[in-house]
C-alpha positions as CSV (number, residue, x, y, z in Angstrom):
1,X,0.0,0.0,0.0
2,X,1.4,3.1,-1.3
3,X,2.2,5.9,1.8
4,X,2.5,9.9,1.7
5,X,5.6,9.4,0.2
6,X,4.2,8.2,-3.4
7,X,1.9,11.3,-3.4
8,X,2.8,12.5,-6.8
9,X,2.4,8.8,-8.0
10,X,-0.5,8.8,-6.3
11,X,-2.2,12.6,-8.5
12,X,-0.5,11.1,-11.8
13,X,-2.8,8.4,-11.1
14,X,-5.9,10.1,-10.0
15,X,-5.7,12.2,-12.9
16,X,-5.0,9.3,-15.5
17,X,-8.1,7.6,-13.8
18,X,-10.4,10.8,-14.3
19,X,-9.2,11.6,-17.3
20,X,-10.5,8.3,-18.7
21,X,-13.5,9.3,-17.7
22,X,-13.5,12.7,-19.4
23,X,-12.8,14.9,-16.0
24,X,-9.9,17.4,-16.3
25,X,-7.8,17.8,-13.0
26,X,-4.4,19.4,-13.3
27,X,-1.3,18.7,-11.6
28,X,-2.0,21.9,-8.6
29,X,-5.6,20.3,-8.2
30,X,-4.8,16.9,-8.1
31,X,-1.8,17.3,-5.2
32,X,-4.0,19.6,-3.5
33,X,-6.8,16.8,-3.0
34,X,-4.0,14.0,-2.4
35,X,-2.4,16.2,0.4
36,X,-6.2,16.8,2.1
37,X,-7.4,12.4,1.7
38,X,-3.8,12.3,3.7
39,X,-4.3,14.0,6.5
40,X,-2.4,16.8,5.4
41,X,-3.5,21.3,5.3
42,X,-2.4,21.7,1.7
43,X,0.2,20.1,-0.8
44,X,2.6,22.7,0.6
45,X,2.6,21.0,4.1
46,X,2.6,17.6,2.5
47,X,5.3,18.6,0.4
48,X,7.7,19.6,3.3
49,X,7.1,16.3,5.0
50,X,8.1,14.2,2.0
51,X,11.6,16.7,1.6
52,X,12.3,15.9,5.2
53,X,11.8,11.9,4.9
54,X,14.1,12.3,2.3
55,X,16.7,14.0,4.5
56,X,15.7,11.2,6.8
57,X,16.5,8.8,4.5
58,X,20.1,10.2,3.1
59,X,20.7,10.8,6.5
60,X,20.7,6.9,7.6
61,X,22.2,5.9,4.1
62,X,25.0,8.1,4.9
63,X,26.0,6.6,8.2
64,X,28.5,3.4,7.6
65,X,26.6,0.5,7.7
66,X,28.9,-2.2,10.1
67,X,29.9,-5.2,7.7
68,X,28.5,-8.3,10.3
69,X,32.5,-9.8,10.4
70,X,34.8,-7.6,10.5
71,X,32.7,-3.9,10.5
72,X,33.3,-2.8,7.4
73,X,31.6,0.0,5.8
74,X,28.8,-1.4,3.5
75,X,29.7,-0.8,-0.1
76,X,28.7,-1.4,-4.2
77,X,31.1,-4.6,-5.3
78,X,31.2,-6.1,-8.4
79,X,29.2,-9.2,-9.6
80,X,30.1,-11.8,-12.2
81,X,28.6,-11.6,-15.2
82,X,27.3,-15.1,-15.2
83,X,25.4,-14.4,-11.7
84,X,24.1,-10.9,-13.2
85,X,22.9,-13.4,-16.4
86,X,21.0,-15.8,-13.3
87,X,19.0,-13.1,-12.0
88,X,17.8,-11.7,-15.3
89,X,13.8,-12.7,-15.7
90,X,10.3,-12.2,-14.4
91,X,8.7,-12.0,-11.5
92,X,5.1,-12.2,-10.4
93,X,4.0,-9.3,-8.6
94,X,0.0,-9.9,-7.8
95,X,-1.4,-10.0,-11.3
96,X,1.5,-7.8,-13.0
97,X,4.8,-8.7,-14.3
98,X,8.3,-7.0,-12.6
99,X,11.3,-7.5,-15.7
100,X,14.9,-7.6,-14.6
101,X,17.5,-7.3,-17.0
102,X,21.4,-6.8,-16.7
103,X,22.8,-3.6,-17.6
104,X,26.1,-4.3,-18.0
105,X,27.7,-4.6,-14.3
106,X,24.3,-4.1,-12.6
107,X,21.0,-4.6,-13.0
108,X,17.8,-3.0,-14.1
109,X,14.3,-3.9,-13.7
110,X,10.5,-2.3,-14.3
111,X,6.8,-3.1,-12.9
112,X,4.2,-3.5,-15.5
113,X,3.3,-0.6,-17.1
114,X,5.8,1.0,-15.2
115,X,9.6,2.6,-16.3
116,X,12.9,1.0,-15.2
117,X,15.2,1.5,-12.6
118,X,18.9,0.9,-11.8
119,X,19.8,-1.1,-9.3
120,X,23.4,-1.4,-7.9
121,X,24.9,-4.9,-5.8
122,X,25.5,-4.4,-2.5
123,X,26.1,-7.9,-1.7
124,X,26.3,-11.0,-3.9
125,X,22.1,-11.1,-4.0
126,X,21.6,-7.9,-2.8
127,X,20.9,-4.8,-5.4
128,X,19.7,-1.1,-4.1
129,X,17.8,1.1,-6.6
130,X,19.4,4.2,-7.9
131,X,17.3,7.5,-7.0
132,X,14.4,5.1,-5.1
133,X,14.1,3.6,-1.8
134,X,13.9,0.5,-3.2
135,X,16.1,-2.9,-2.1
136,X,16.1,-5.9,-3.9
137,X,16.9,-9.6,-2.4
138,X,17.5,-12.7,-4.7
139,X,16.4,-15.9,-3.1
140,X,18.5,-18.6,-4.4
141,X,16.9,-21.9,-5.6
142,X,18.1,-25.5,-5.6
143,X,19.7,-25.0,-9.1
144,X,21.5,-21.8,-7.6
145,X,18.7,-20.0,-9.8
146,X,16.3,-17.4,-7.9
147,X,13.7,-18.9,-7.0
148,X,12.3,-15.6,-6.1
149,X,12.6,-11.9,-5.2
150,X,12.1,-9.9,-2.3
151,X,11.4,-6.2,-3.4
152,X,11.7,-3.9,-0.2
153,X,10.1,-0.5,0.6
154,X,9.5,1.7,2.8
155,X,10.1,-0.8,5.6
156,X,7.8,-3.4,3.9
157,X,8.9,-6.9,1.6
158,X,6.8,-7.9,-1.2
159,X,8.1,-11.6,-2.7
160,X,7.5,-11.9,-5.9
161,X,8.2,-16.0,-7.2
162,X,10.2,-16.5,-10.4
163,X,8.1,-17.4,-13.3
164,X,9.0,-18.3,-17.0
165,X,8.5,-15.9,-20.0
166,X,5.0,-18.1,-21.1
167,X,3.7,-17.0,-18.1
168,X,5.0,-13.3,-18.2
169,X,3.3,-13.2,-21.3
170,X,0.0,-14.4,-20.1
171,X,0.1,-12.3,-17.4
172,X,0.5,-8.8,-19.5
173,X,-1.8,-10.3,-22.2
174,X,-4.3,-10.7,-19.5
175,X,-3.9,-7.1,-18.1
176,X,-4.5,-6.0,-21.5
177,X,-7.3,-7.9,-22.4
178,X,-9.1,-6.5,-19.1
179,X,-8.2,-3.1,-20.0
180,X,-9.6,-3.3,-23.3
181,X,-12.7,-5.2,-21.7
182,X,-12.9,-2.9,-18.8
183,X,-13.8,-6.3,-16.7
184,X,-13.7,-6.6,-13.0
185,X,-11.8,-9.7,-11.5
186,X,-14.3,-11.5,-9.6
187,X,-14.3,-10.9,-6.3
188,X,-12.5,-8.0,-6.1
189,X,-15.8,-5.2,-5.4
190,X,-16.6,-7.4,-2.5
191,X,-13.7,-7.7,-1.1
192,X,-12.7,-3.7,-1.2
193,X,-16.3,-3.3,0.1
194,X,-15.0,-5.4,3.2
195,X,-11.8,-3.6,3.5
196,X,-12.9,-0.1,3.4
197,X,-15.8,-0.7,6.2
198,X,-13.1,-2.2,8.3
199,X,-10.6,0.7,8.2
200,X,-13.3,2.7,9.0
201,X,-14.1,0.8,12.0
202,X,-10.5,0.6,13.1
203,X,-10.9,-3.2,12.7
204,X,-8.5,-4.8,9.5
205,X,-9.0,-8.3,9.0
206,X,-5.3,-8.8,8.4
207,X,-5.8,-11.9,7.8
208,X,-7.2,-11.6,4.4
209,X,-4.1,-9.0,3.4
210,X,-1.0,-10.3,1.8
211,X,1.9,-10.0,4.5
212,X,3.3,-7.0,2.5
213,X,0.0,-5.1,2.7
214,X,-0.9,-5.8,6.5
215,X,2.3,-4.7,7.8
216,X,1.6,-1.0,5.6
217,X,-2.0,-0.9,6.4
218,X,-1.0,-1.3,10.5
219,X,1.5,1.6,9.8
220,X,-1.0,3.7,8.0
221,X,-4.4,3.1,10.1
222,X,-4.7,5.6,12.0
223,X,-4.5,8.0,9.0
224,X,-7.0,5.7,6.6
225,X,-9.3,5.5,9.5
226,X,-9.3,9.2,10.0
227,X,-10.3,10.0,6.7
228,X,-12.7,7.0,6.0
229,X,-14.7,7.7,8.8
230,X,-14.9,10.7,8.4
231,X,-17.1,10.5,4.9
232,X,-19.3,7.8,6.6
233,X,-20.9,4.8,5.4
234,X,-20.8,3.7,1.8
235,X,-23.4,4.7,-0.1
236,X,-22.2,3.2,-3.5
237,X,-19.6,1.6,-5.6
238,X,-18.4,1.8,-9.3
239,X,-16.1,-0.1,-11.3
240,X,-13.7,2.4,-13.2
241,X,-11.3,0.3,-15.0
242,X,-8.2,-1.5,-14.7
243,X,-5.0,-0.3,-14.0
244,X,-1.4,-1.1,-16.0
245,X,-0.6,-3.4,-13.2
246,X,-3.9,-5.3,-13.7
247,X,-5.6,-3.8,-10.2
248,X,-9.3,-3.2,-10.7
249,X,-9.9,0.5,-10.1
250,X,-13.3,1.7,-8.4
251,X,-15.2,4.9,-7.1
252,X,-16.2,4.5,-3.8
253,X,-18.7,6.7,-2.6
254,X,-19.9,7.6,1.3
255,X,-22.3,9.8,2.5
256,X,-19.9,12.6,2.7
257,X,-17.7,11.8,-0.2
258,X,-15.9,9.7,-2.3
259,X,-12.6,7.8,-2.7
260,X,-10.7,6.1,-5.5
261,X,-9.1,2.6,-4.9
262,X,-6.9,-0.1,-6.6
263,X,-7.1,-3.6,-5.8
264,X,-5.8,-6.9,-6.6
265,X,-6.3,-10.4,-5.1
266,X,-4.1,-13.1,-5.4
267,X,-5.6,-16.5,-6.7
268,X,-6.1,-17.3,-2.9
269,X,-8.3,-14.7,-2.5
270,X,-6.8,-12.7,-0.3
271,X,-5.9,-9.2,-1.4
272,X,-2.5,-8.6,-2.6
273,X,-2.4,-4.4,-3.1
274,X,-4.6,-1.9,-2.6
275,X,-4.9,1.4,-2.2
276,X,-6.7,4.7,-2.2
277,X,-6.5,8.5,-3.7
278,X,-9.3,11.0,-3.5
279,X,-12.6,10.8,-5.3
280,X,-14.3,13.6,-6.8
């Protein structure tokens, strides 16, 4: 679930999802509305708490990390071009695909629908992404090929199983296909209908989260359950489309006002990713 941090991510998308549906929002409007469905004055407050995570952040990174033996400074190393070659693939990420690719003596990889990123080693199966806060961790296999990848940020893992390019390919032709079709995964209205009553009430069944979404919805709650209940019960909801990472997007609308949220499920059931931006 995405945090205050991803609030421009989070307008972009608000205004690709309205413009869609033939409402202009520009880029002032849009932050404005993400900074108030956060908790936030204005997009000028917001704005100044992002900057100084940031400082936050190069501020930690900055500090030598102690190598466990002999408490060395943490540092970029070189990788064999034959390991590189291993980790080069796709991932499953809910119902989207995440490409990595080497890039000579590192490695870069991209979301569905998404543009790529750099990503230095810092250990053997350890990569950091240039100009993100985002880690990636190779899990070896039997075969010494990944077996999967654990993509971390902002404090939270999401693992993401190795899968072969037939399957990549059914996977982004699927996203596609829905797009074009504008078709709901089954299951998914109920399920957000579930989710967003129980944020309201403080309650989360976690249980029906992925592990990666629980551990950001218990950091975020008291902020979603501000601003849920505070436009009361649900009135309505409306299937918008689907996103370029295959989430189904929906309007959902309260007695005093409205939200926009994405949400996937994984073939369990339980939801993989979601989360929301303003409504109207």
């Amino acid at each position: 679930m995405r945090d205050f941090r991803d609030a421009k991510a989070m307008a972009q998308t608000l205004r690709e999802t309205l413009n869609a549906r033939s409402v202009s929002l520009t880029v002032g409007e849009s932050l404005e509305l993400i900074a108030k469905i956060l908790g936030f004055p204005d997009w000028n407050v917001l704005a100044a708490r992002i900057k100084a995570a940031g400082q936050d952040a190069r501020a930690r990174v900055a500090e030598p990390a102690p190598d466990a033996a002999n408490g060395a400074a943490a540092t970029e190393i070189e990788i064999p071009p034959d390991i590189l070659d291993r980790y080069a693939g796709t991932y499953r990420f809910n119902n989207a695909v995440f490409t990595v690719r080497r890039d000579g003596n590192s490695l870069s990889a991209h979301l569905s629908g998404q543009g790529s990123v750099s990503y230095r080693p810092i250990s053997e199966t350890e990569f950091t992404g240039e100009n993100v806060d985002i880690k990636l961790r190779f899990v070896p296999g039997p075969d010494d090929t990944p077996a999967a990848l654990v993509l971390r940020q902002h404090g939270n893992d999401h693992t993401m199983p190795r899968i072969d390019a037939a399957e990549a390919q059914e996977l982004e032709r699927a996203i596609k296909d829905r797009m074009n079709r504008r078709s709901a995964s089954p299951g998914t209205e109920a399920a957000l209908r579930r989710l967003v009553e129980d944020l309201a009430a403080g309650r989360p069944n976690y249980s029906a989260m992925s592990a990666g979404l629980a551990e950001a919805t218990r950091q975020q709650l008291p902020t979603l359950q501000r601003g849920l209940a505070e436009m009361g019960p649900i009135t309505s909801i409306t299937f918008l489309g689907v996103g370029a990472q295959g989430q189904d997007v929906y309007s959902v609308w309260h007695e005093g006002g409205a939200s926009h949220w994405h949400i996937a499920l994984e073939a369990d059931g339980t939801i993989g990713s979601a989360f929301v931006t303003p409504g109207p």
